[in-house]
C-alpha positions as a printed Julia matrix, in Angstrom:
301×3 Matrix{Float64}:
  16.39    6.92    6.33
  18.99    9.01    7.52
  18.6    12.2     5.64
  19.76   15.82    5.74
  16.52   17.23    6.76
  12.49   16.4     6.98
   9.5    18.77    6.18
   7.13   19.48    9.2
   4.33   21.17    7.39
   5.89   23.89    5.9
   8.92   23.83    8.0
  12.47   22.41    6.67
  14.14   20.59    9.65
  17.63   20.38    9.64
  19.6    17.35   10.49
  23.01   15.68   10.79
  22.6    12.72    8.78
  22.91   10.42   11.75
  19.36   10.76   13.13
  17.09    7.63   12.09
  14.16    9.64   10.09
  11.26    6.99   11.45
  11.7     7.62   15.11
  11.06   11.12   14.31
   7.93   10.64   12.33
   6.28    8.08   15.01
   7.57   10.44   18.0
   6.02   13.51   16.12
   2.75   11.26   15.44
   2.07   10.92   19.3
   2.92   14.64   20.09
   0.0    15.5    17.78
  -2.39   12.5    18.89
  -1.67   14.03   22.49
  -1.81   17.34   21.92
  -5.21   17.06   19.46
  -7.13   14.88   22.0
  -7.03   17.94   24.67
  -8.76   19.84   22.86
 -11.95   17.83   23.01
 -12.34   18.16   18.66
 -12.11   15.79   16.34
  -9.14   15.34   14.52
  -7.22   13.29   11.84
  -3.56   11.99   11.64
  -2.01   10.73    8.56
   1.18    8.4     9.88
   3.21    8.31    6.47
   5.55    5.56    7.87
   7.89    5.25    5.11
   9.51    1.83    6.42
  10.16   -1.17    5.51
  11.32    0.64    2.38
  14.32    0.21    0.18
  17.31    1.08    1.62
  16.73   -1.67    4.12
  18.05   -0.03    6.69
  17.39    0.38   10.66
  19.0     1.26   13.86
  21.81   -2.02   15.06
  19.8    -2.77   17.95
  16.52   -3.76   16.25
  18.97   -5.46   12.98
  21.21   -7.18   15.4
  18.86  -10.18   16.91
  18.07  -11.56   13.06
  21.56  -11.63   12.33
  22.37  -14.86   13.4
  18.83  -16.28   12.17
  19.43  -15.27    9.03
  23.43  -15.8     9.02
  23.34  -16.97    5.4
  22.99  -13.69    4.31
  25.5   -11.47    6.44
  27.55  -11.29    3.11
  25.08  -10.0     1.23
  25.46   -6.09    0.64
  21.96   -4.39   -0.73
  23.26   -1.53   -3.04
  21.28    1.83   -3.94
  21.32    4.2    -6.31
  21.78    6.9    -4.07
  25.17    5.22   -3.04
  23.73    3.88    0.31
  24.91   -0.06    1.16
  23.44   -2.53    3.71
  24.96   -5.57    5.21
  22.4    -8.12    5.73
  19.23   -6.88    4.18
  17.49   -9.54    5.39
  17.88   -9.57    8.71
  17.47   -5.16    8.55
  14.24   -5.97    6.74
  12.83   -8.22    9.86
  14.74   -5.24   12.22
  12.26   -2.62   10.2
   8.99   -4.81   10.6
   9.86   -5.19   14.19
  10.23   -1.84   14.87
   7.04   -0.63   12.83
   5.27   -2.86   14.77
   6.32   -1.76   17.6
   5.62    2.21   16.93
   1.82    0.92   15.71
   1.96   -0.11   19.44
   2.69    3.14   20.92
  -0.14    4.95   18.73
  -3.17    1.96   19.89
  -1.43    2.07   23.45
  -1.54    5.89   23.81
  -5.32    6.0    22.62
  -6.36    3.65   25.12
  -4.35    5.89   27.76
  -6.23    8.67   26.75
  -9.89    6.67   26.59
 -10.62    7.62   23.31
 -10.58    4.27   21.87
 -14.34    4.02   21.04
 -14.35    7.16   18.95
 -10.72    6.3    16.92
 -10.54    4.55   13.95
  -6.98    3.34   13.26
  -6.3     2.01    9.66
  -3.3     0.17    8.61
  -2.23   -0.25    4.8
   0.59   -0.52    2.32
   0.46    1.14   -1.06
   2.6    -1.7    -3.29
   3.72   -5.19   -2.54
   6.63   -6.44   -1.19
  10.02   -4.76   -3.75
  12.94   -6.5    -5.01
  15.4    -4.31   -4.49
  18.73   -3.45   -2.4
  19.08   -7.37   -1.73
  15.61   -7.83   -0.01
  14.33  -11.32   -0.32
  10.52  -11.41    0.21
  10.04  -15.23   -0.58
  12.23  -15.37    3.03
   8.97  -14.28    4.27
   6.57  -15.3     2.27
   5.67  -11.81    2.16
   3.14  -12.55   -0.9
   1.48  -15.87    0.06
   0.13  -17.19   -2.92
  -0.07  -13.81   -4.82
   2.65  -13.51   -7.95
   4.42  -10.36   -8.9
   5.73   -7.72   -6.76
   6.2    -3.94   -6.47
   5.8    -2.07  -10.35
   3.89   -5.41  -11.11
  -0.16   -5.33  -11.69
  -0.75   -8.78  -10.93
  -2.51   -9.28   -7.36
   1.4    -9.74   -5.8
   1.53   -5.79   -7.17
  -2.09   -4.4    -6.37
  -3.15   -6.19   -3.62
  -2.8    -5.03    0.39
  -4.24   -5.9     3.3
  -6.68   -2.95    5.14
  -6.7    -3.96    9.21
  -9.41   -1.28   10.26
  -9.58   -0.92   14.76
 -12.07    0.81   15.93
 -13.28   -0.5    19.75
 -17.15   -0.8    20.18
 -17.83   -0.76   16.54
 -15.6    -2.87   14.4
 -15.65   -6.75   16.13
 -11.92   -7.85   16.8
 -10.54  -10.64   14.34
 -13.11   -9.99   12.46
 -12.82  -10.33    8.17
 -15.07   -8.25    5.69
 -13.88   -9.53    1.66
 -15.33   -5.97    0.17
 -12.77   -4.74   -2.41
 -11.85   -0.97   -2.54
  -9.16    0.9    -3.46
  -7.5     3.86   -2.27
  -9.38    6.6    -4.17
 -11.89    5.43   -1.82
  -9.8     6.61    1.34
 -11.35   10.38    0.3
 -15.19    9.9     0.32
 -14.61    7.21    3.52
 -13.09    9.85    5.96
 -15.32   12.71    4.7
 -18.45   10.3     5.29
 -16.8     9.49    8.76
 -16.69   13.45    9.11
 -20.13   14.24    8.4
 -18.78   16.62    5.36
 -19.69   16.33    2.34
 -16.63   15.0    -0.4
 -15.24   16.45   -3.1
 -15.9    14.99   -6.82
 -13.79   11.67   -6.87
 -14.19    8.42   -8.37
 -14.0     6.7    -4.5
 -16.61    4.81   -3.01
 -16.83    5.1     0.72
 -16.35    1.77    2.59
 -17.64    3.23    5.72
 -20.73    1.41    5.74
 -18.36   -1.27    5.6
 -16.9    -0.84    8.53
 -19.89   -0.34   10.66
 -21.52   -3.5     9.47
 -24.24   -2.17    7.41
 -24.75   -2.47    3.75
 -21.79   -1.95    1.21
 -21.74    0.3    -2.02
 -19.55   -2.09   -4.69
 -17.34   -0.91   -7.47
 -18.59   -1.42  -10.95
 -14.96   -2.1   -11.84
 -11.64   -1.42  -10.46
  -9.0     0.08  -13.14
  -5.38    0.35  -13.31
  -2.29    1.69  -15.58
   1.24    1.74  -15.29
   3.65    3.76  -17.52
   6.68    1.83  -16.62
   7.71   -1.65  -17.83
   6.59   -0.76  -21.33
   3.3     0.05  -19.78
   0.52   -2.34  -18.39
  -3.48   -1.88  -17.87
  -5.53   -3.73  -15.35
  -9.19   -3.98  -14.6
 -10.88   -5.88  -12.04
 -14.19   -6.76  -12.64
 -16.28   -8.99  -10.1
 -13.66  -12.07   -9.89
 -12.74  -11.08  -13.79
  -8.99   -9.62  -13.55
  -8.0    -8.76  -17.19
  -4.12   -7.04  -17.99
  -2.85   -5.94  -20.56
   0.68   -5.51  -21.04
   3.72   -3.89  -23.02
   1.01   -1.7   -24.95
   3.9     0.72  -25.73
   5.02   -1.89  -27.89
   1.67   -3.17  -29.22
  -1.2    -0.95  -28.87
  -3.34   -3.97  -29.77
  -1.6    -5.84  -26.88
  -4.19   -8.72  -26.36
  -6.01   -9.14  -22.66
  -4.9   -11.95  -20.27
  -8.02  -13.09  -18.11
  -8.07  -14.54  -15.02
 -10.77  -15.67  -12.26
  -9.72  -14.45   -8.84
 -11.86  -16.85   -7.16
 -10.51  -19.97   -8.64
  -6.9   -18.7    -9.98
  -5.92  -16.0    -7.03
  -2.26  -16.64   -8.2
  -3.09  -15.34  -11.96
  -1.35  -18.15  -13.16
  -3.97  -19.61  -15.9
  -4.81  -17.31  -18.49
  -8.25  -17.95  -19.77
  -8.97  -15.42  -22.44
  -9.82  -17.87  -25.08
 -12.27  -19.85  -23.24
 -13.98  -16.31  -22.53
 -13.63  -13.72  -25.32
 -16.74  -12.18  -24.46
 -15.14  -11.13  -20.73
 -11.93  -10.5   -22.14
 -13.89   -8.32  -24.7
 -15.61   -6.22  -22.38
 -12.48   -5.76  -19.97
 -10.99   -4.36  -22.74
 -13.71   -1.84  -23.32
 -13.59   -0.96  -19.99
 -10.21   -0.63  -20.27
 -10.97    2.18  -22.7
 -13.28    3.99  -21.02
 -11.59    4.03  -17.67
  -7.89    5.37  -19.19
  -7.96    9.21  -19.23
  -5.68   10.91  -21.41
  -3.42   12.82  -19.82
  -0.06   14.35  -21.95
   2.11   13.56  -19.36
   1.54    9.98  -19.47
   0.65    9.24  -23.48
  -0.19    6.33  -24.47
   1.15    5.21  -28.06
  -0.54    7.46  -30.6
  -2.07    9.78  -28.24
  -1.04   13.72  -28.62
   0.5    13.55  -31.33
């Protein structure tokens, strides 16, 4: 968070290693926003706020009032690999989450200022859950709820992130829609939103979604991950089926869950249901592409 330099565009900007790098990115988020609303055209910003990320760090005065909350764990130093340490994770963790929030502030606060509320749509997500590393304690914050795994994990505690979609005039406020997308689906959304037409993907556009009206659904959701001795994941319906250290076992059996009853993944019921577990693991098949930079066992050989 305190690099040697950032990329703007295509532009390497220098800096002393003292200069928080989140400031910068929210400060250079609201010159655009400004700048792009005077000329009367639509535009897009992507906000890649990169915090709260591991190292948990942020500027004293945003750390310094969860200090004493969370005295217990002033002794604690989070260690990197890039040699970075932090006093007091914890309480830098709540110091980044204020500050974020404050910054997503700024950006809703500025588009009311310049009355283009009713034709912005803000989204908020996360790519991962909550991580485990550099001494950060989610279960301080319940940061999962009833979810299990984390970050790297392809349980729901891994996978699954909350979407908070604003848009005045056209999306009610506090209001909840349970349709379950991914973010291949970002793609085909915006360009629908745009009028243009999308590239090939394997998205679904939730923008129907968001308007109220009637809602495309996935036939199945499908996941892989090549570290950990690799794990699959499908989600079919309420059917979540994973499969994992196939590196080991190719023939690594499916665990199957129902969402609706078992949102924790804690019961595996496989047996009681070979015929789901069956087809998940078809699917499972179908969806993996082979790719030689991530092989499965056996594959290019």
């Amino acid at each position: 968070f305190y690099p040697d330099h950032l990329w703007d565009n295509k532009t390497r900007v220098e800096l002393d290693g003292k200069t928080y790098s989140h400031h910068l990115i929210a400060n250079k988020c609201l010159e655009f926003i400004k700048g792009a609303s005077r000329k009367d055209k639509p535009f897009f910003a992507y906000v890649p706020f990169t915090i709260p990320h591991a190292a948990m760090q942020a500027p004293e005065e945003y750390v310094a009032p969860f200090r004493k909350q969370f005295a217990e764990y002033e002794n604690l130093i989070g260690k990197y690999s890039h040699g970075t340490s932090v006093k007091n994770p914890v309480a830098a963790f709540a110091g980044m989450m204020t500050l974020v929030d404050e910054d997503i502030g700024r950006i809703l606060q500025l588009v009311k200022e310049l009355g283009i509320e009713k034709d912005t749509l803000v989204i908020l997500t996360s790519d991962n859950g909550p991580h485990m590393e550099g001494g950060h304690k989610p279960l301080v914050f319940d940061c999962n709820g009833p979810l299990t795994g984390h970050k790297r994990d392809l349980t729901e505690g891994g996978i699954r992130e909350p979407t908070i979609a604003w848009w005045p005039g056209t999306i009610k406020a506090g209001s909840t829609n349970d349709h379950v997308g991914a973010f291949w689906d970002v793609m085909p959304t915006y360009c629908e939103l745009a009028g243009i037409q999308a590239p090939k993907n394997d998205g679904i556009s939730f923008a129907p979604s968001l308007r109220g009206k009637c809602q495309q659904e996935h036939q199945y959701l499908y996941w892989e991950f090549h570290s950990r001795g690799g794990t699959q994941a499908i989600r079919k319906g309420n059917w979540k089926g994973i499969r994992k250290n196939i590196f080991k076992d190719k023939d690594a059996p499916v665990l199957l869950y129902n969402l609706e009853t078992d949102l924790a993944e804690e019961k595996d019921i496989a047996a009681e249901n070979p015929e789901i577990a069956a087809q998940l693991r078809k699917l499972m098949d179908e969806a993996h592409e082979p790719n030689p930079n991530f092989p499965f066992p056996g594959e290019f050989k």
